[in-house]
DRENRO-45121 format. One record per residue: residue number from 1; residue in three letters; x, y, z of N, C-alpha, C, O, CB in turn. Coordinates in nm, 2 decimals. Glycine has a CB too. Example, Ala and Ser with C-alpha at 12.3 -4.5 7.8 and 13.67 -1.06 7.14 Angstrom:
(1,"Ala",(1.32,-0.57,0.78),(1.23,-0.45,0.78),(1.32,-0.33,0.78),(1.42,-0.33,0.85),(1.13,-0.45,0.90))
(2,"Ser",(1.28,-0.22,0.71),(1.37,-0.11,0.71),(1.29,0.00,0.79),(1.34,0.11,0.80),(1.41,-0.06,0.57))
This chain:
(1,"Unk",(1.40,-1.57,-0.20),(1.32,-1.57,-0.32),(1.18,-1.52,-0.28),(1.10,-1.58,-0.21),(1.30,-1.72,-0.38))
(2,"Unk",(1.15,-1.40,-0.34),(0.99,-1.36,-0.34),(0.87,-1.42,-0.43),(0.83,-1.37,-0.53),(0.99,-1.22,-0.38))
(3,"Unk",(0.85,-1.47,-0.41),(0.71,-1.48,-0.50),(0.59,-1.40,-0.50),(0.57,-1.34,-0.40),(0.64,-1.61,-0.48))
(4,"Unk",(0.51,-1.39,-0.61),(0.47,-1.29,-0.66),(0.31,-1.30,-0.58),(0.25,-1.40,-0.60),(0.49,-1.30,-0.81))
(5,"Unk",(0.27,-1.24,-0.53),(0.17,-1.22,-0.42),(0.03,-1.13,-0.51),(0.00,-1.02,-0.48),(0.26,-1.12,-0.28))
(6,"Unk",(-0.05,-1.21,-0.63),(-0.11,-1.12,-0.71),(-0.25,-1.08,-0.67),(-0.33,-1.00,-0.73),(-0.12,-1.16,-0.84))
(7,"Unk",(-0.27,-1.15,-0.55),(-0.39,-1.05,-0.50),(-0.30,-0.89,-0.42),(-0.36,-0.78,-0.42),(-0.50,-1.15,-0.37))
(8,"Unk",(-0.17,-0.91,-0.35),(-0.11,-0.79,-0.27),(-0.09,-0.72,-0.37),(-0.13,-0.61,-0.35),(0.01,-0.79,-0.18))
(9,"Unk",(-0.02,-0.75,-0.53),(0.06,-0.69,-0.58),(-0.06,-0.56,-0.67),(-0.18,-0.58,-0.70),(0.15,-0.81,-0.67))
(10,"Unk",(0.00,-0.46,-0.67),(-0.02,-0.29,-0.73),(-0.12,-0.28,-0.58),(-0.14,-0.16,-0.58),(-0.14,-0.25,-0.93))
(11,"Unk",(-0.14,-0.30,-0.53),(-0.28,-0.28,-0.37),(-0.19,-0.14,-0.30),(-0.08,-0.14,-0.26),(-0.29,-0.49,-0.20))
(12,"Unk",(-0.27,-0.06,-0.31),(-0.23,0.07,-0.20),(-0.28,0.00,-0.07),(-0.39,-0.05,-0.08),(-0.30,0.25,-0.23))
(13,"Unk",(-0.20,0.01,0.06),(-0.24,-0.01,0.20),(-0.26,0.12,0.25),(-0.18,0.21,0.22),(-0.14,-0.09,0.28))
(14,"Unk",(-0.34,0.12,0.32),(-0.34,0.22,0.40),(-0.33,0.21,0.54),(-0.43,0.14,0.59),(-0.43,0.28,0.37))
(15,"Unk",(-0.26,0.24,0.62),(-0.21,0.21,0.75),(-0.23,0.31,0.87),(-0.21,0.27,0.99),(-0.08,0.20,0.74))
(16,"Unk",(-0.27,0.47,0.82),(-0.32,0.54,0.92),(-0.40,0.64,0.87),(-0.38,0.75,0.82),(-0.22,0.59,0.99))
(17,"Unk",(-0.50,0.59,0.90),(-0.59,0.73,0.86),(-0.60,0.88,0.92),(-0.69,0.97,0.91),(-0.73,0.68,0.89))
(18,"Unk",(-0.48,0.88,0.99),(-0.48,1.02,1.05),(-0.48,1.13,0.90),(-0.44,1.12,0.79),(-0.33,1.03,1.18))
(19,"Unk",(-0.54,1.23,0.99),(-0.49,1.34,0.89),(-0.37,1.43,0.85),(-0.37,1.52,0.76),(-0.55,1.42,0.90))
(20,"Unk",(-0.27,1.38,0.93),(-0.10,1.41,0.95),(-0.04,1.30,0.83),(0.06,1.31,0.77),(-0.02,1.35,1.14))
(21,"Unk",(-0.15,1.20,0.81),(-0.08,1.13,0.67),(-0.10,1.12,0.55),(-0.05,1.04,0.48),(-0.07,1.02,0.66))
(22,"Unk",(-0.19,1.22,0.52),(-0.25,1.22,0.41),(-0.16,1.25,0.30),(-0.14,1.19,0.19),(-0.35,1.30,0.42))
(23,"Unk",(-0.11,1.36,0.36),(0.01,1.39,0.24),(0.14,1.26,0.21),(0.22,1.27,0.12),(0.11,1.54,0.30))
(24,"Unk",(0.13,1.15,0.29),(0.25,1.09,0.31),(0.20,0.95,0.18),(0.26,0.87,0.11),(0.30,1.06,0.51))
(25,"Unk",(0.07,0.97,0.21),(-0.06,0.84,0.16),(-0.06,0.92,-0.01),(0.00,0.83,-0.07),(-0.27,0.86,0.28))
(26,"Unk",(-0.09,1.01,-0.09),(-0.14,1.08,-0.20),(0.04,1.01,-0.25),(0.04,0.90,-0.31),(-0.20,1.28,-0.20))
(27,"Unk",(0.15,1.08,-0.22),(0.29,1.07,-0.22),(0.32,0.93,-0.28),(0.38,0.89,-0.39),(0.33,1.08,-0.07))
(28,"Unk",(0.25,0.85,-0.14),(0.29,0.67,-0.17),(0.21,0.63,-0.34),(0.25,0.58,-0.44),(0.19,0.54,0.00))
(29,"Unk",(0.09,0.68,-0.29),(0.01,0.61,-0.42),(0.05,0.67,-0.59),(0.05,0.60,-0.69),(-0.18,0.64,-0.39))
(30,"Unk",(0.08,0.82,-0.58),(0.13,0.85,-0.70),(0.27,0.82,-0.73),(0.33,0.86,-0.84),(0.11,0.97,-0.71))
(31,"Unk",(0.32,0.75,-0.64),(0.52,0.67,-0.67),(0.47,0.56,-0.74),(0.52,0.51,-0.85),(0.64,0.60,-0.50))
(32,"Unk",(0.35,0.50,-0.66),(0.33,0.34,-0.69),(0.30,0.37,-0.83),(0.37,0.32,-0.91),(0.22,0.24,-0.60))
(33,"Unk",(0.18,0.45,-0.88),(0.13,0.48,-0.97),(0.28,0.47,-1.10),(0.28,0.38,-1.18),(0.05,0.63,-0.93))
(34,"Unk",(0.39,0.58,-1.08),(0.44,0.62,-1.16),(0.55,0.47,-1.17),(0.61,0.45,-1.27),(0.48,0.76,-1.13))
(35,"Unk",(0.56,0.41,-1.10),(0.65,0.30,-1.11),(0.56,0.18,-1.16),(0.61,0.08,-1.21),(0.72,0.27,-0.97))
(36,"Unk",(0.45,0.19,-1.14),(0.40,0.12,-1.26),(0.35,0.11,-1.37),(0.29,0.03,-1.44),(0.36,0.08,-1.24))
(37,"Unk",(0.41,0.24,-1.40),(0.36,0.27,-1.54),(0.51,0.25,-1.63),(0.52,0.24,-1.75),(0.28,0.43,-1.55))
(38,"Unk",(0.62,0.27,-1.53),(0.74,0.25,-1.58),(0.79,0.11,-1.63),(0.84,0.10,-1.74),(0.82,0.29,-1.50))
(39,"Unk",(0.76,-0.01,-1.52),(0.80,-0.12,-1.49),(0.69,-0.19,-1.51),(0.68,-0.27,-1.42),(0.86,-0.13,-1.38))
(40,"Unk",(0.60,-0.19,-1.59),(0.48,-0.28,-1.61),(0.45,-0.47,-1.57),(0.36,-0.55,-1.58),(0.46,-0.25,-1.76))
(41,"Unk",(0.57,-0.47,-1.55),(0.57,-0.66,-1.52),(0.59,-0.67,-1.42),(0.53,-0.77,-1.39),(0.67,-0.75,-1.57))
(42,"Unk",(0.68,-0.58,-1.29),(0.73,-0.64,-1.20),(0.63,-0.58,-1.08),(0.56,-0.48,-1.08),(0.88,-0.61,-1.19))
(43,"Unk",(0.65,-0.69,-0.99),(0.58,-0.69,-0.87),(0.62,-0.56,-0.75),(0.72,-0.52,-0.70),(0.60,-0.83,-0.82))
(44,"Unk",(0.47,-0.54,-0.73),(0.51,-0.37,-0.66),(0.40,-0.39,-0.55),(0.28,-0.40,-0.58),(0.49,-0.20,-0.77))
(45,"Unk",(0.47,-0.40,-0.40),(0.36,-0.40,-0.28),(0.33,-0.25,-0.15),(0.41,-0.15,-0.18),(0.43,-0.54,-0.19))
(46,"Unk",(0.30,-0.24,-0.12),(0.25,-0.11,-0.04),(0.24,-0.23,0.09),(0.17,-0.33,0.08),(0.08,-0.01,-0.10))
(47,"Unk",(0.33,-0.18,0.20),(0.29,-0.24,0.33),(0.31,-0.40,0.33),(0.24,-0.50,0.36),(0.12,-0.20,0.36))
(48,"Unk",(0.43,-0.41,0.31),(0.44,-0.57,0.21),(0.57,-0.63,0.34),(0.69,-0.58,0.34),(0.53,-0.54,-0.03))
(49,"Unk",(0.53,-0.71,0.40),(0.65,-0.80,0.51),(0.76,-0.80,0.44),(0.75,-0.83,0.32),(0.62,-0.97,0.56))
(50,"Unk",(0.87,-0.78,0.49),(0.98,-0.78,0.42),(1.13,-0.78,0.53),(1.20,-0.68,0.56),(0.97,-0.65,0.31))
(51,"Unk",(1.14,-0.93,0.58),(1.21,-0.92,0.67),(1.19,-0.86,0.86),(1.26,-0.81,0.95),(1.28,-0.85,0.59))
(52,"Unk",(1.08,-0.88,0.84),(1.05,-0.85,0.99),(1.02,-0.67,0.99),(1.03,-0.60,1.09),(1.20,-0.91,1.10))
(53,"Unk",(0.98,-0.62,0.84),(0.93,-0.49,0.84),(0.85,-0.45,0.74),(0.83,-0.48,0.62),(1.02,-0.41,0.84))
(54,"Unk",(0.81,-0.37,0.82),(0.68,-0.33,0.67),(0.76,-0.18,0.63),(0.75,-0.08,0.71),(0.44,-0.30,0.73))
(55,"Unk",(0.84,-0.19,0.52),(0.87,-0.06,0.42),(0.69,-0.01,0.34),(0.59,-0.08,0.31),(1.01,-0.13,0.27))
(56,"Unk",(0.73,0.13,0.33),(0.62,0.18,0.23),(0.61,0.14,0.09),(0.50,0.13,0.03),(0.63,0.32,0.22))
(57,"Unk",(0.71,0.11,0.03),(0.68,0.05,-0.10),(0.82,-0.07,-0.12),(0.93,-0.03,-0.09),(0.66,0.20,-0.23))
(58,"Unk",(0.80,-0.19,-0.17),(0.84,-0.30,-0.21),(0.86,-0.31,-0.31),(0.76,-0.25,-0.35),(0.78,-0.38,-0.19))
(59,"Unk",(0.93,-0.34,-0.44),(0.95,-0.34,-0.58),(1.05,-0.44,-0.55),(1.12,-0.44,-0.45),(0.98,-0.21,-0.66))
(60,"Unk",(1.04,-0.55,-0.66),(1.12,-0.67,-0.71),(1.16,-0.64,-0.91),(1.08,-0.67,-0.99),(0.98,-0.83,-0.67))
(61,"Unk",(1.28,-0.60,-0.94),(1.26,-0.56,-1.08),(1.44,-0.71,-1.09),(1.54,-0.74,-1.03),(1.28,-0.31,-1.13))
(62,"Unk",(1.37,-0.76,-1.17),(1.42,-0.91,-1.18),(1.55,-0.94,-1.05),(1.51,-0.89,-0.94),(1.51,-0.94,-1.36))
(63,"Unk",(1.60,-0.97,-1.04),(1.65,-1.00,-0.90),(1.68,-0.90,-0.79),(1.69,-0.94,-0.67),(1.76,-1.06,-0.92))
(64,"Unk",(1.69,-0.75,-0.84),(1.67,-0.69,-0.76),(1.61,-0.61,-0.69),(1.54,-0.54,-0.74),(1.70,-0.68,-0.76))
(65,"Unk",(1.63,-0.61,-0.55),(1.51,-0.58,-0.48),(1.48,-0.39,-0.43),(1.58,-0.33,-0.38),(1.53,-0.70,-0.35))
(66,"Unk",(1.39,-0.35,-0.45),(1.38,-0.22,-0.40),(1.30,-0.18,-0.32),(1.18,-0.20,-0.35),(1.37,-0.15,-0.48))
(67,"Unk",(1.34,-0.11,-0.17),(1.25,-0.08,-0.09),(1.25,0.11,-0.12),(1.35,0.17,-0.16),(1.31,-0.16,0.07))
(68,"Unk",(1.15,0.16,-0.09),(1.13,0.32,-0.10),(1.07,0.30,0.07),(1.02,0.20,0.12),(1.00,0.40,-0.24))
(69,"Unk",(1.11,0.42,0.13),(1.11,0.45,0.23),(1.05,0.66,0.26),(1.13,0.75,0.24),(1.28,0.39,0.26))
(70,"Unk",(0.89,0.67,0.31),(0.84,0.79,0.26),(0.83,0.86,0.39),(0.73,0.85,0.46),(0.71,0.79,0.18))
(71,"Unk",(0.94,0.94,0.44),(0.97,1.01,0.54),(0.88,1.19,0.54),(0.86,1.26,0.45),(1.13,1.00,0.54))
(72,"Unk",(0.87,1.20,0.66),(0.89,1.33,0.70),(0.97,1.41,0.78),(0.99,1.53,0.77),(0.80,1.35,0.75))
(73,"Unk",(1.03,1.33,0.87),(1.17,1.39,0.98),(1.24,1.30,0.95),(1.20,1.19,0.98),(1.16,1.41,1.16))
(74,"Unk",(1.38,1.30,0.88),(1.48,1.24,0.88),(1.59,1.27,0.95),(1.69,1.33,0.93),(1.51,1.24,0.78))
(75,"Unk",(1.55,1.20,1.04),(1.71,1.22,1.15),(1.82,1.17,1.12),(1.82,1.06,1.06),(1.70,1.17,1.28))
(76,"Unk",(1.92,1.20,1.15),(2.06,1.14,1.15),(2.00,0.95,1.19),(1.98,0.87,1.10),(2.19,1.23,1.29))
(77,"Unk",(1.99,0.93,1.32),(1.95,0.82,1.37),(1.87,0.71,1.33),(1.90,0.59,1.33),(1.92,0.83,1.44))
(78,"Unk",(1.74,0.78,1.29),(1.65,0.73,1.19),(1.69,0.69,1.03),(1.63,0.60,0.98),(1.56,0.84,1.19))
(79,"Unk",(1.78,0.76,0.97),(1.86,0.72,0.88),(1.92,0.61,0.85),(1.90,0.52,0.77),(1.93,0.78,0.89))
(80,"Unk",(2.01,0.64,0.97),(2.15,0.51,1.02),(2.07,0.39,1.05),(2.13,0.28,1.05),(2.28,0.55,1.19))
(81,"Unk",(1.96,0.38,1.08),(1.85,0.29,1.12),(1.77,0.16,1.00),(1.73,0.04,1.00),(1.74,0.40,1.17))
(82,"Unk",(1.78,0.29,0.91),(1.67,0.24,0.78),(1.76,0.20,0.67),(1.74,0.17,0.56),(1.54,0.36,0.72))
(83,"Unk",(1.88,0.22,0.74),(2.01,0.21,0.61),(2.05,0.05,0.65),(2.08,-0.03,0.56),(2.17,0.36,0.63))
(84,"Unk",(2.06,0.02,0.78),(2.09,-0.07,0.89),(1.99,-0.16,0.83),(2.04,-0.25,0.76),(2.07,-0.01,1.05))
(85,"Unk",(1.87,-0.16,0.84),(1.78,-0.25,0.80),(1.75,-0.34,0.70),(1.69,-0.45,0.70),(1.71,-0.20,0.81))
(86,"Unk",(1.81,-0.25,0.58),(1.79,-0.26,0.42),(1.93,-0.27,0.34),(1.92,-0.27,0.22),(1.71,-0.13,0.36))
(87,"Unk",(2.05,-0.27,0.41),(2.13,-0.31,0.39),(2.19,-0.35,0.26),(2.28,-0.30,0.19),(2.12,-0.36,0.46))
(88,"Unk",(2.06,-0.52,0.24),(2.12,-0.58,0.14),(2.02,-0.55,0.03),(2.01,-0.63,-0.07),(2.16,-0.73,0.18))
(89,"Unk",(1.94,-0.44,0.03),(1.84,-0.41,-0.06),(1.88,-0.29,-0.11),(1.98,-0.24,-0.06),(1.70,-0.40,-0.01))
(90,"Unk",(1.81,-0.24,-0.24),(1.82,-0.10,-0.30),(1.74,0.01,-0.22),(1.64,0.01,-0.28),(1.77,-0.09,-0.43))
(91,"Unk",(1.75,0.09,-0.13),(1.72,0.20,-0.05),(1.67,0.28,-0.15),(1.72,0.29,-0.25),(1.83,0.27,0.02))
(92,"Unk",(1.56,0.32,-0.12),(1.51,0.50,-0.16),(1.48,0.57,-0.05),(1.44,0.50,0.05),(1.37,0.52,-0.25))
(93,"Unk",(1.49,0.71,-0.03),(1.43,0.79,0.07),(1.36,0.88,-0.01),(1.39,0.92,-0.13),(1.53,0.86,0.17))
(94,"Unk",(1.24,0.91,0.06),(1.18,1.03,0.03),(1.13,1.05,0.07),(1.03,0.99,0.11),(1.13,1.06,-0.03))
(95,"Unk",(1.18,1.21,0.11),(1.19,1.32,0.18),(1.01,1.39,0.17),(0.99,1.47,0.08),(1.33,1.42,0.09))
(96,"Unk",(0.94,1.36,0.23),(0.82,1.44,0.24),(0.84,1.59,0.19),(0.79,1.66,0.10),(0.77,1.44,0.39))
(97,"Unk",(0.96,1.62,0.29),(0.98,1.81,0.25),(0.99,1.85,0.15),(1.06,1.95,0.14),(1.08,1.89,0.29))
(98,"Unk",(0.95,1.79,0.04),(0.99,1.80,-0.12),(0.88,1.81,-0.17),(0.88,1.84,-0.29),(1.06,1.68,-0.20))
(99,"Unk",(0.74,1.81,-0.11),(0.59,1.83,-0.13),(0.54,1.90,-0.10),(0.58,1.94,0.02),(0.52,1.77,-0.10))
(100,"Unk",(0.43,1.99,-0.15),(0.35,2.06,-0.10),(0.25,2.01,-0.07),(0.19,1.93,-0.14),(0.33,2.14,-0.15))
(101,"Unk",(0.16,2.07,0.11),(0.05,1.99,0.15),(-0.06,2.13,0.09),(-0.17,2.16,0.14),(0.05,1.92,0.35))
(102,"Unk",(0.01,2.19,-0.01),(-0.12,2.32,-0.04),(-0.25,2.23,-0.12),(-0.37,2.24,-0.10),(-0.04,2.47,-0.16))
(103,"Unk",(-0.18,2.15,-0.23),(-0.29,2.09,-0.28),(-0.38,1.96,-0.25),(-0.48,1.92,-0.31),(-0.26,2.07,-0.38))
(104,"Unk",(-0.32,1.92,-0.14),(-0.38,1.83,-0.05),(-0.53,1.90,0.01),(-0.64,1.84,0.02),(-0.26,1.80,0.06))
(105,"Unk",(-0.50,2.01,0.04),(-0.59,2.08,0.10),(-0.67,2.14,-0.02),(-0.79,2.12,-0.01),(-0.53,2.18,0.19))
(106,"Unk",(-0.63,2.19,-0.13),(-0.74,2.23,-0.19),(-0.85,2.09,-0.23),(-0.97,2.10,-0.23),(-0.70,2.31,-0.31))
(107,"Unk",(-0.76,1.97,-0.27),(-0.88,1.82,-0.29),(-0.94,1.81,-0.21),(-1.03,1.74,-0.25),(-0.84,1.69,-0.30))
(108,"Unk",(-0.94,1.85,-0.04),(-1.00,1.79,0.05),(-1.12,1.89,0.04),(-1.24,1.84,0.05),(-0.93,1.77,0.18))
(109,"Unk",(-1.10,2.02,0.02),(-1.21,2.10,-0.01),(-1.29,2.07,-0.10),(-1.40,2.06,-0.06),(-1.18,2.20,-0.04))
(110,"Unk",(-1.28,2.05,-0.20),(-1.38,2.01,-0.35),(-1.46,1.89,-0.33),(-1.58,1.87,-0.37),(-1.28,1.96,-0.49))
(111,"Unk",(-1.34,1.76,-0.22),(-1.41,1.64,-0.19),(-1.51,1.65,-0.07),(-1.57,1.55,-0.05),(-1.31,1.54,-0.15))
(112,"Unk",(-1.52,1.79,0.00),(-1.61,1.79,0.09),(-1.77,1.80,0.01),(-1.85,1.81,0.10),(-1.57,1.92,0.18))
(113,"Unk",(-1.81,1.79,-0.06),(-1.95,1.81,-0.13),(-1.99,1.69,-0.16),(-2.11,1.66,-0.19),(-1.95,1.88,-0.26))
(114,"Unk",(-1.87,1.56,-0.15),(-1.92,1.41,-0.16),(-1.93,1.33,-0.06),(-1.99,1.22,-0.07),(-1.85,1.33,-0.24))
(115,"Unk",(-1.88,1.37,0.04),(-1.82,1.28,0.20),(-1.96,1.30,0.22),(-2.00,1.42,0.21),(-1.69,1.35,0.33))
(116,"Unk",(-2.07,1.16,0.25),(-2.18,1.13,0.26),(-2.20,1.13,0.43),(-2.31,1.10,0.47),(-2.20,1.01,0.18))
């Protein structure tokens, strides 16, 4: 049983400020974005314990449970791994390579005139 955690719940985490994640970070927050605009009631965490792991996004939609999982190299192993883990949950993958980091780069340009 989850209970509903309403200071964690809609909270983007951010976990690496490298610049290799940026695209993986815009990705996470516009899923979370769009899943809660779908599912307006149910509880949705970013970086949320779940079994001895922190998945990228957490969703509880009445008893069942959904982990998203926001890759860039999907290996065979890495796969069999995250499939292994989540088992008794609803899996998502997503595939980074399905994005472009072109507009990532043009925001970081425009945002350079505010970075104090």
């Amino acid at each position: 049983m989850i209970n509903i955690d309403w200071k964690k719940n809609n909270k983007i985490y951010i976990r690496n400020f490298s610049e290799s994640f940026d695209l993986h970070n815009v990705v996470q927050l516009l899923l979370v974005k769009a899943l809660r605009r779908k599912n307006r009631f149910d509880p949705i965490y970013t970086e949320f314990e779940y079994n001895g792991s922190y998945p990228d996004i957490f969703m509880k939609i009445k008893n069942d449970i959904y982990i998203f999982e926001i890759q860039e190299k999907i290996t065979k192993k890495w796969k069999k791994e995250v499939i292994k883990k989540y088992e008794e949950v609803n899996l998502i993958i997503v595939p980074l390579s399905k994005f472009s980091t072109d507009s990532i780069k043009e925001i970081k340009e425009i945002l350079k005139d505010y970075i104090i």
